[in-house]
TIKOLDREN-523582 format. One line per 4 residues: number of its first residue (from 1); their letters; for each residue x, y, z of N, C-alpha, C. Coordinates in nm, 2 decimals. Layout:
residues N
NUM> A> X:Y:Z:X:Y:Z:X:Y:Z | ...
end
This chain:
residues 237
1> XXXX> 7.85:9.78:17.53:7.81:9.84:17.40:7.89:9.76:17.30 | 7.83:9.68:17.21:7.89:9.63:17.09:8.00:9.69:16.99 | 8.10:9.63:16.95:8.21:9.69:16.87:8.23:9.61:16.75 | 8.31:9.71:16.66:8.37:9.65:16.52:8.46:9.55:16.55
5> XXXX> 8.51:9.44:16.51:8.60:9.36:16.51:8.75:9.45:16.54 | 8.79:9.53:16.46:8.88:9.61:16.47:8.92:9.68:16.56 | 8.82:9.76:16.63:8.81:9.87:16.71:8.85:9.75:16.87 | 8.79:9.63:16.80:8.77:9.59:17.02:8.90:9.52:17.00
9> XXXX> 8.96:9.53:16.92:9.18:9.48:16.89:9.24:9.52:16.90 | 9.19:9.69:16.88:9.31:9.78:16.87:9.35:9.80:16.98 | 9.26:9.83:17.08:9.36:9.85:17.23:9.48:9.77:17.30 | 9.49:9.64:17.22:9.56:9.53:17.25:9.70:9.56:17.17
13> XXXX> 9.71:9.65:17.09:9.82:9.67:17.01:9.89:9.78:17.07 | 10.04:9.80:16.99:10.10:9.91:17.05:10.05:10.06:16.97 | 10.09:10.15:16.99:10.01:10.27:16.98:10.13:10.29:16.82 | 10.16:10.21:16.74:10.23:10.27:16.62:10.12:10.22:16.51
17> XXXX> 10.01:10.13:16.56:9.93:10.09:16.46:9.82:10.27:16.47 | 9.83:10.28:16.32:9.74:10.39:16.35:9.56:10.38:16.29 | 9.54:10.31:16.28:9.39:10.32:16.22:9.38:10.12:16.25 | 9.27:10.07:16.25:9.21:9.95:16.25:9.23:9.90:16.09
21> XXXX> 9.26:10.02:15.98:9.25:9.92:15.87:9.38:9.89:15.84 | 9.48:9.92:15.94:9.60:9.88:15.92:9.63:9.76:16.00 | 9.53:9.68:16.01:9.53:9.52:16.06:9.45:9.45:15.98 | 9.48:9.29:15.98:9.43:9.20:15.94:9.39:9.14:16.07
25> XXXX> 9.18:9.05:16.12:9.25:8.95:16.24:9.20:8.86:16.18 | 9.28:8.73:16.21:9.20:8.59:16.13:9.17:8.51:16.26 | 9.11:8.39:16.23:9.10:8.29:16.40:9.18:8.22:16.37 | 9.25:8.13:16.45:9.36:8.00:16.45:9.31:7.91:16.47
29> XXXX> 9.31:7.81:16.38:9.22:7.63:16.35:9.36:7.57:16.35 | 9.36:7.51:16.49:9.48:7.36:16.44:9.57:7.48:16.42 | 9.64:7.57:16.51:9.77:7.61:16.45:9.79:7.68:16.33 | 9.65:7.69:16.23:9.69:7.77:16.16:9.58:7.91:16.09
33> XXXX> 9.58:7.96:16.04:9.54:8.08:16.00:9.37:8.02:15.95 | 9.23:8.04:15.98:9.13:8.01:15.97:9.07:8.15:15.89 | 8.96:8.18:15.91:8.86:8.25:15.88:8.94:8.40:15.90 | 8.97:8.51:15.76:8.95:8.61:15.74:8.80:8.75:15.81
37> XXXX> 8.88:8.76:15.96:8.75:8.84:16.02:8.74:9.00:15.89 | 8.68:8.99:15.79:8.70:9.12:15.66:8.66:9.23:15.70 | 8.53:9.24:15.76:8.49:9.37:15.76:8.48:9.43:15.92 | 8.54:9.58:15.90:8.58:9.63:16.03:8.49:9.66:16.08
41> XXXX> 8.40:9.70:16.00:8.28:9.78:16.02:8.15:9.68:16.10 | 8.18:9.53:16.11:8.12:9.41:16.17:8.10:9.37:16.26 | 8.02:9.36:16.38:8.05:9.33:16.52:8.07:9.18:16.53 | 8.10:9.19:16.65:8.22:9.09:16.71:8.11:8.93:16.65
45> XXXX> 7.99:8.98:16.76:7.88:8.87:16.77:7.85:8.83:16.66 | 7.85:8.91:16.57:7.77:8.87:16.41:7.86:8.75:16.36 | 7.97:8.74:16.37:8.09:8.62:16.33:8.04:8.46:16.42 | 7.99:8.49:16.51:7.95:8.37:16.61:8.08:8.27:16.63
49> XXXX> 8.15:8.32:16.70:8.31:8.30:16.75:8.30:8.20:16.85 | 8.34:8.08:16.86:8.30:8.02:17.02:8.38:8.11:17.11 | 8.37:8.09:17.28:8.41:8.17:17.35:8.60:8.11:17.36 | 8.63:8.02:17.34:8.81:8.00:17.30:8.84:8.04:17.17
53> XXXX> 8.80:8.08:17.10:8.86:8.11:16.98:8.95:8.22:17.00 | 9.08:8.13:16.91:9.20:8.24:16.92:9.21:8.33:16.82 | 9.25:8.47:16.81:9.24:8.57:16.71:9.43:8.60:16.69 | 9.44:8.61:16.57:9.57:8.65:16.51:9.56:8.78:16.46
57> XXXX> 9.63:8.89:16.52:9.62:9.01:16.46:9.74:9.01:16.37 | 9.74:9.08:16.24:9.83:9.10:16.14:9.86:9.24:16.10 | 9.98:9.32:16.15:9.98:9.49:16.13:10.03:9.50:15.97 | 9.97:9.60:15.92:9.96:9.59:15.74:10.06:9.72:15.72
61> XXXX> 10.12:9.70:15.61:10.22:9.82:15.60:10.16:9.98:15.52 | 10.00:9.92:15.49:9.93:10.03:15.42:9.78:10.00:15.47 | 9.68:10.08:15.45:9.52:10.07:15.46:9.48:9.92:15.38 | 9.38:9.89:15.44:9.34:9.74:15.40:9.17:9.75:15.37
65> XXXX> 9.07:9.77:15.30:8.95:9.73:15.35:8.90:9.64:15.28 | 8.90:9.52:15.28:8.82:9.44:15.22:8.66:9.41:15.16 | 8.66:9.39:15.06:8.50:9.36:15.02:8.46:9.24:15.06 | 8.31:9.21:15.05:8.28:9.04:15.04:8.30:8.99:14.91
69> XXXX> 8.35:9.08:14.81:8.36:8.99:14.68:8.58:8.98:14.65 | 8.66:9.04:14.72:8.74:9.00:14.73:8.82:8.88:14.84 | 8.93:8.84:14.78:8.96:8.74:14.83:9.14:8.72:14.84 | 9.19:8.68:14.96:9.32:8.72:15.03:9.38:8.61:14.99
73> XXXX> 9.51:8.67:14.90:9.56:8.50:14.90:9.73:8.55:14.89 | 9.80:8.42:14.92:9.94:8.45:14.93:10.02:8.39:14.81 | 10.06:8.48:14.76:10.11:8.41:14.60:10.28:8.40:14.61 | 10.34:8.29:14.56:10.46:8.26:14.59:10.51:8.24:14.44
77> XXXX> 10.62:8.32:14.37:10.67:8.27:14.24:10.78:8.17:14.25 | 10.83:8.06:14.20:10.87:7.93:14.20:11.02:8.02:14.15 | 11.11:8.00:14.20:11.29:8.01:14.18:11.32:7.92:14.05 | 11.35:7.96:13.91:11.40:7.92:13.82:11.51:7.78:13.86
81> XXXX> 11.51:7.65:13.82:11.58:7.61:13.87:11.63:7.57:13.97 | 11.56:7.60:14.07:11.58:7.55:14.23:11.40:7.51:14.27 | 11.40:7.41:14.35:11.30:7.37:14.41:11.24:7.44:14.52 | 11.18:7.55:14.49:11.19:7.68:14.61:11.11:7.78:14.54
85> XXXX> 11.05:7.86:14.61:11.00:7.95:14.61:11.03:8.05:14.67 | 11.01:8.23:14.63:11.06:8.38:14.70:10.94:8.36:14.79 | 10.96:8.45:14.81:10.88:8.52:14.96:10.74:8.52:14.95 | 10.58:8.50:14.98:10.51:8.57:14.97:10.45:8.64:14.96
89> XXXX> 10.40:8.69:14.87:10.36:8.86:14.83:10.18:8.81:14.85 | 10.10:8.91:14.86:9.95:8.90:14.87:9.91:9.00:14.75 | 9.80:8.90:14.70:9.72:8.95:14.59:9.54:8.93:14.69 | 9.49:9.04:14.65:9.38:9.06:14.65:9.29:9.03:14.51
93> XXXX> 9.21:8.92:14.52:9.16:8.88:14.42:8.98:8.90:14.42 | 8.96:9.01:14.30:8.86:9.09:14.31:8.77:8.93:14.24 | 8.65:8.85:14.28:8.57:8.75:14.21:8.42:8.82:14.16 | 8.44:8.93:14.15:8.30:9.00:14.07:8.27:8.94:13.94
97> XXXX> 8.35:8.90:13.91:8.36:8.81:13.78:8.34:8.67:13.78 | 8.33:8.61:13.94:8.29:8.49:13.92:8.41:8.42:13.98 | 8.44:8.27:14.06:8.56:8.20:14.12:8.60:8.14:14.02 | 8.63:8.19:13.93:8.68:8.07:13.79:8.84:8.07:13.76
101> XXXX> 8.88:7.97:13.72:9.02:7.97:13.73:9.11:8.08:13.62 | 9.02:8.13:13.45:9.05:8.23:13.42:9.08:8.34:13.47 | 8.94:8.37:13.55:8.99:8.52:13.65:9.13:8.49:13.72 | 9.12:8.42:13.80:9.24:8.39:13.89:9.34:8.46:13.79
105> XXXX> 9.40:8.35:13.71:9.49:8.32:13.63:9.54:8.50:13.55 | 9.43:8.54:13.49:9.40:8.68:13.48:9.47:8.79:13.58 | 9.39:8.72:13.71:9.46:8.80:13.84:9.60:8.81:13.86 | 9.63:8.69:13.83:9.77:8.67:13.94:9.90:8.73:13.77
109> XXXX> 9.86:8.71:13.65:9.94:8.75:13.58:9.94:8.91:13.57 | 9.85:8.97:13.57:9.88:9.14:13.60:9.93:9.12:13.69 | 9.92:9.07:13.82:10.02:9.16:13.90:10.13:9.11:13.88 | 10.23:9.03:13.85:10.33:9.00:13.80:10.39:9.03:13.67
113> XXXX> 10.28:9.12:13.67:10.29:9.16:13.45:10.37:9.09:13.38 | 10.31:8.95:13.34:10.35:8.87:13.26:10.19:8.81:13.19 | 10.23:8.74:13.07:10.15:8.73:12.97:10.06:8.61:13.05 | 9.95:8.58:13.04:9.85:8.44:13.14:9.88:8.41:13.09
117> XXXX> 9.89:8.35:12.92:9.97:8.24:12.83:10.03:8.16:12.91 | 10.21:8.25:13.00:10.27:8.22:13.03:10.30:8.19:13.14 | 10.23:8.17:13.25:10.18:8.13:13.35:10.11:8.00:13.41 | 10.21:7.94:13.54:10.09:7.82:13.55:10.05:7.84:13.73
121> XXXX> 10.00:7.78:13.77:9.95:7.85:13.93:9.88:7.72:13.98 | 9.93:7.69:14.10:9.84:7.60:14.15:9.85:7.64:14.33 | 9.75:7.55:14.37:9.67:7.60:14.53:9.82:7.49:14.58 | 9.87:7.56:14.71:9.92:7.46:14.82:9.83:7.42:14.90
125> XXXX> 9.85:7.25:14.99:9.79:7.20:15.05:9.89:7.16:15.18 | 9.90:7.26:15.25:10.03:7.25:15.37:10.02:7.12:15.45 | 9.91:7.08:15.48:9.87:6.98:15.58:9.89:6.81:15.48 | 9.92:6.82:15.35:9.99:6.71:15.23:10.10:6.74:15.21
129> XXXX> 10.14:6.84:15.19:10.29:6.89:15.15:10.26:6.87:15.03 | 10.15:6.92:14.96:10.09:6.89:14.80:10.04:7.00:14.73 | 10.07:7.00:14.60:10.03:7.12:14.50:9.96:7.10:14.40 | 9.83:7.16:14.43:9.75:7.13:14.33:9.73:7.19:14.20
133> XXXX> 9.79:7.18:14.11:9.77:7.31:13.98:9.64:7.30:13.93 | 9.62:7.47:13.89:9.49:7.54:13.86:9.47:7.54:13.72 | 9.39:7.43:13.64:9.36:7.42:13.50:9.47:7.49:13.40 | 9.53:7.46:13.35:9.63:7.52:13.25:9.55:7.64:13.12
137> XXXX> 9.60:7.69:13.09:9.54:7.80:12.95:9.47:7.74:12.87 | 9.54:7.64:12.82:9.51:7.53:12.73:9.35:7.46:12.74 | 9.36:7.41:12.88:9.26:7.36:12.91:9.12:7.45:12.90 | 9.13:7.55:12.97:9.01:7.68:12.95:8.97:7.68:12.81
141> XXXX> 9.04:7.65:12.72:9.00:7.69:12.59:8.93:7.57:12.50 | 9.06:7.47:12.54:8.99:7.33:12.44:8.89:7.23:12.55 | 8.86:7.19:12.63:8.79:7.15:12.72:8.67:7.22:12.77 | 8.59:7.28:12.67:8.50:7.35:12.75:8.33:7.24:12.79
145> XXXX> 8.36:7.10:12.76:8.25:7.04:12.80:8.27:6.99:12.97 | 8.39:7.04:12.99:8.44:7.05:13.16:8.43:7.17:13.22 | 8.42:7.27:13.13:8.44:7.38:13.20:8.36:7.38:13.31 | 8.23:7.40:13.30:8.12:7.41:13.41:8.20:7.38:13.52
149> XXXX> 8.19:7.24:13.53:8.28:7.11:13.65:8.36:7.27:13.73 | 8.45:7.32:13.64:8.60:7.42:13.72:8.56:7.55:13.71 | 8.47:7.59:13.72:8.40:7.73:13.71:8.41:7.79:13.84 | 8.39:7.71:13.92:8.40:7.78:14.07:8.50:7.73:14.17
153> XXXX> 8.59:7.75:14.19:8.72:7.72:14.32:8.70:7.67:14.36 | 8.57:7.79:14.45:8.53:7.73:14.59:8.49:7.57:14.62 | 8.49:7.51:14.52:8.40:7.40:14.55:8.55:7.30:14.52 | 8.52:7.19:14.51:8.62:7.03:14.49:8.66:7.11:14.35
157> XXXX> 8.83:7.02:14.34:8.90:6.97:14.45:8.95:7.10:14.49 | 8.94:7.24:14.50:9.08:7.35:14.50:9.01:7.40:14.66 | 8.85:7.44:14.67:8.81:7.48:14.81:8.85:7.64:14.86 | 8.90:7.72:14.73:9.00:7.78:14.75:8.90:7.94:14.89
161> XXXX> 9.03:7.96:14.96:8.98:8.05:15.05:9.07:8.18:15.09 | 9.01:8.27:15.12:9.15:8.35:15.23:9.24:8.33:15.25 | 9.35:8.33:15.25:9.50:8.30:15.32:9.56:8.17:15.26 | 9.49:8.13:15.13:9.55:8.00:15.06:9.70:8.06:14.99
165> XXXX> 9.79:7.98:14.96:9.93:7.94:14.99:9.91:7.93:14.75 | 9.95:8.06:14.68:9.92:7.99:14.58:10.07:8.05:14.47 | 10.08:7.90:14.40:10.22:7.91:14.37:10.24:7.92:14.19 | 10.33:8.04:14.19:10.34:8.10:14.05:10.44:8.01:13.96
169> XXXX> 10.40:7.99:13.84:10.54:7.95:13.74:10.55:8.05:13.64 | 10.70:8.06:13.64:10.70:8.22:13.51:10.78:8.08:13.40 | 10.67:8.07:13.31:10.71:7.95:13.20:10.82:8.04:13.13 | 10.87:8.16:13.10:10.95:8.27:13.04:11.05:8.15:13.04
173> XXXX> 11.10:8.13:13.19:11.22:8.15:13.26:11.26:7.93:13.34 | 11.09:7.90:13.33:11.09:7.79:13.42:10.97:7.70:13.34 | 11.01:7.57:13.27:10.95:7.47:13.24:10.92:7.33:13.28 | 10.99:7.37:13.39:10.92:7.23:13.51:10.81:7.19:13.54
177> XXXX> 10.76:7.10:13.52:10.65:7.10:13.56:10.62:7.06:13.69 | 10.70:7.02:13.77:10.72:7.01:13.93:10.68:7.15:14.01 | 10.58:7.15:14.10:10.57:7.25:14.21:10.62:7.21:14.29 | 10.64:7.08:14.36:10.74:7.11:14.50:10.84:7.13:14.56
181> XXXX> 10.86:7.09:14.67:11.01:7.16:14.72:11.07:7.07:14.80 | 11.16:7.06:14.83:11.25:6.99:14.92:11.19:6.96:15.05 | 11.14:7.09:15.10:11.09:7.07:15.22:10.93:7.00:15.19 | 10.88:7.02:15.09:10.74:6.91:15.09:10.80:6.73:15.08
185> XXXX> 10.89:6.72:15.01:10.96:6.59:15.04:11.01:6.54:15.16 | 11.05:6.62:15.26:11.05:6.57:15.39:10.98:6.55:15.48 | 10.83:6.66:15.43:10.74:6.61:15.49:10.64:6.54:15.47 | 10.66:6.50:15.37:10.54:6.35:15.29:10.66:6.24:15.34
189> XXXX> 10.79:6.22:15.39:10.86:6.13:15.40:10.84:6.04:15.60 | 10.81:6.19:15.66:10.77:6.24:15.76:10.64:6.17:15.81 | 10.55:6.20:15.74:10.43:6.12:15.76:10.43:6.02:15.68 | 10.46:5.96:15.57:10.51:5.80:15.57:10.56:5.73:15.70
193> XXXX> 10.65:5.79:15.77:10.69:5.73:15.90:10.61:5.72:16.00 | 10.52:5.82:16.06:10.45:5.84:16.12:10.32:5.73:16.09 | 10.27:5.73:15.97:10.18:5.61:15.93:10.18:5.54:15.96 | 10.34:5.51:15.89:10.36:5.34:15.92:10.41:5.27:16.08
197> XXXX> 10.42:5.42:16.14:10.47:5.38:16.26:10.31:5.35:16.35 | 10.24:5.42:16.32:10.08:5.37:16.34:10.05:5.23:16.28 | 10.09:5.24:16.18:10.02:5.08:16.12:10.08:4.94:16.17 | 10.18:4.97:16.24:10.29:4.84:16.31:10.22:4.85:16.48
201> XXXX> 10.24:4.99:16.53:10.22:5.00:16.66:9.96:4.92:16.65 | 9.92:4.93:16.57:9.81:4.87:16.53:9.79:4.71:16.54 | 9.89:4.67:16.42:9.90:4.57:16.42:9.97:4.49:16.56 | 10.05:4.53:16.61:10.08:4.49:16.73:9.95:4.50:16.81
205> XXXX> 9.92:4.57:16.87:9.78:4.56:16.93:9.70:4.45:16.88 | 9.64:4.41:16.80:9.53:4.36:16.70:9.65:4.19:16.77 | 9.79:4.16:16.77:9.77:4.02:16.77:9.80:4.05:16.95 | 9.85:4.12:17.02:9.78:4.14:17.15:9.67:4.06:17.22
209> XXXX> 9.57:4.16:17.16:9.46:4.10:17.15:9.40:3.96:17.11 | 9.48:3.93:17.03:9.41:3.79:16.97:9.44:3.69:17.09 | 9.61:3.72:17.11:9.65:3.60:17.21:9.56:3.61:17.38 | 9.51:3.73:17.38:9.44:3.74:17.49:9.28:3.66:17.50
213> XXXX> 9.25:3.70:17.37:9.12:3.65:17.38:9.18:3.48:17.31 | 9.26:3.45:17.25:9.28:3.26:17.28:9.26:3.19:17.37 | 9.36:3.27:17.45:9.40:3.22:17.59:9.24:3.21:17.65 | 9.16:3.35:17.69:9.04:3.32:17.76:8.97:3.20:17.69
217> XXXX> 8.94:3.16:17.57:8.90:3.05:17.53:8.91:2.94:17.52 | 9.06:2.94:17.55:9.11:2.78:17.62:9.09:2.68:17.70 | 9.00:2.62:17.64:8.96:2.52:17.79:9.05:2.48:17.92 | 8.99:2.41:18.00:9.12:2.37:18.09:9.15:2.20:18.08
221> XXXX> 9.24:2.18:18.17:9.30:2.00:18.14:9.16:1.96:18.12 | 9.17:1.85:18.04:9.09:1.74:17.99:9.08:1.65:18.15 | 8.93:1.67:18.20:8.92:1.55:18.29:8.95:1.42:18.25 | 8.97:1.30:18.34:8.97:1.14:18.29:8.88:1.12:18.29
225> XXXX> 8.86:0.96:18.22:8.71:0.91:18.25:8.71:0.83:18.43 | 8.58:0.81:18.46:8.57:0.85:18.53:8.56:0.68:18.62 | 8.61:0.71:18.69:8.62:0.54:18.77:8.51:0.46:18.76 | 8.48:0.32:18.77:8.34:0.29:18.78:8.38:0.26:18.95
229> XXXX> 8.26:0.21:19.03:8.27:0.20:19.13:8.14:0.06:19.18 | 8.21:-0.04:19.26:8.12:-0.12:19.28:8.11:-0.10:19.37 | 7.95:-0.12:19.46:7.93:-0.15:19.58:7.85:-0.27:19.62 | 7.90:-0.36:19.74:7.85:-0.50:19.76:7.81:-0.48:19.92
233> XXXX> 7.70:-0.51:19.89:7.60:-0.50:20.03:7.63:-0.71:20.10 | 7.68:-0.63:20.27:7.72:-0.77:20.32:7.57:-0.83:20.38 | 7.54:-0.95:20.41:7.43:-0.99:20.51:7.53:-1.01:20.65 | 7.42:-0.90:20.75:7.47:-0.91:20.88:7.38:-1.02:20.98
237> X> 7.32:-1.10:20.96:7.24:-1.18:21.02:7.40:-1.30:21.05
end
């Protein structure tokens, strides 16, 4: 008999979870957090899951139900003066209004009750160790022959989804214009190494190969020329 996403997970848990909406499950892509399974109420099949897909269950410390017009994101405020960010907090981002970077920006300053003015926000890209910032105030206002272009997230360059990684500036307190961190420098330093350690171990290969295919194209010793030879016929008579 077919079940809700929720319901066919719960038995897998310990008996302090008490209702299905006190979980989140997502799938796991590459080690990390994929597709938001949202509605509990959904069966399994309707998601069209291959049969290895791995599911991450997440116990919630309150009721959870998600709409299809909300959207799950992990908001991090930037540490005044240190290259770092607190903890992540989750904002549920209601887009009945549309994926536009005002809403967002809108969004993420009430719940931090601070003025949007004052605020700058941009998407993490974990797999770069890069931070993309989300149109400035400024821009919404004087730029509107672009606006169109940034009207929707979802689309280039931000893609924005579920379980995106999104980082707060309280301009109050913090005028940097730098989002990253220490730890994004080690790991852009990280994969420079790794590149380059591809692009040597490459090139090695590549003259490898050249000397192999020389060699097969090398003729062999140069014959001499070639004797002449006389022959003198005797009379046997």
């Amino acid at each position: 008999m077919p079940c809700s996403v929720a319901m066919a997970l719960l038995p897998f848990l310990e008996s302090s979870i008490l209702s299905p909406a006190f979980l989140r499950a997502w799938t796991v892509e590459s080690k990390r957090l994929g597709r938001l399974l949202r509605a509990n109420q959904q069966l399994l099949k309707e998601y069209k899951l291959g049969r290895r897909t791995e599911i991450c269950l997440e116990p919630l410390q309150k009721e959870e139900n998600l709409g299809p017009q909300d959207v799950l994101l992990r908001t991090q405020m930037r540490i005044p003066g240190e290259r770092a960010y607190a903890l992540a907090v989750d904002v549920v981002w209601d887009t009945t209004q549309g994926w536009t970077a005002r809403s967002l920006r809108q969004r993420v300053a009430d719940f931090y009750d601070l003025p949007v003015e004052k605020i700058e926000i941009a998407k993490y890209f974990p797999e770069k160790f890069e931070w993309l910032p989300i149109s400035s105030w400024s821009q919404q206002i004087t730029r509107r022959k672009k606006k169109k272009k940034q009207d929707n997230l979802q689309g280039a360059p931000y893609y924005l989804k579920d379980g995106d990684i999104i980082g707060v500036k309280n301009l109050l307190v913090d005028e940097d214009d730098d989002f990253s961190t220490i730890r994004d420098d080690a790991g852009k330093e990280k994969q420079k190494q790794l590149a380059l350690g591809t692009k040597k171990s490459r090139e090695a290969l590549h003259v490898q190969s050249d000397d192999i295919l020389s060699s097969a194209q090398t003729p062999g010793r140069p014959r001499g020329p070639e004797a002449s030879l006389s022959i003198h016929v005797g009379s046997f008579r």
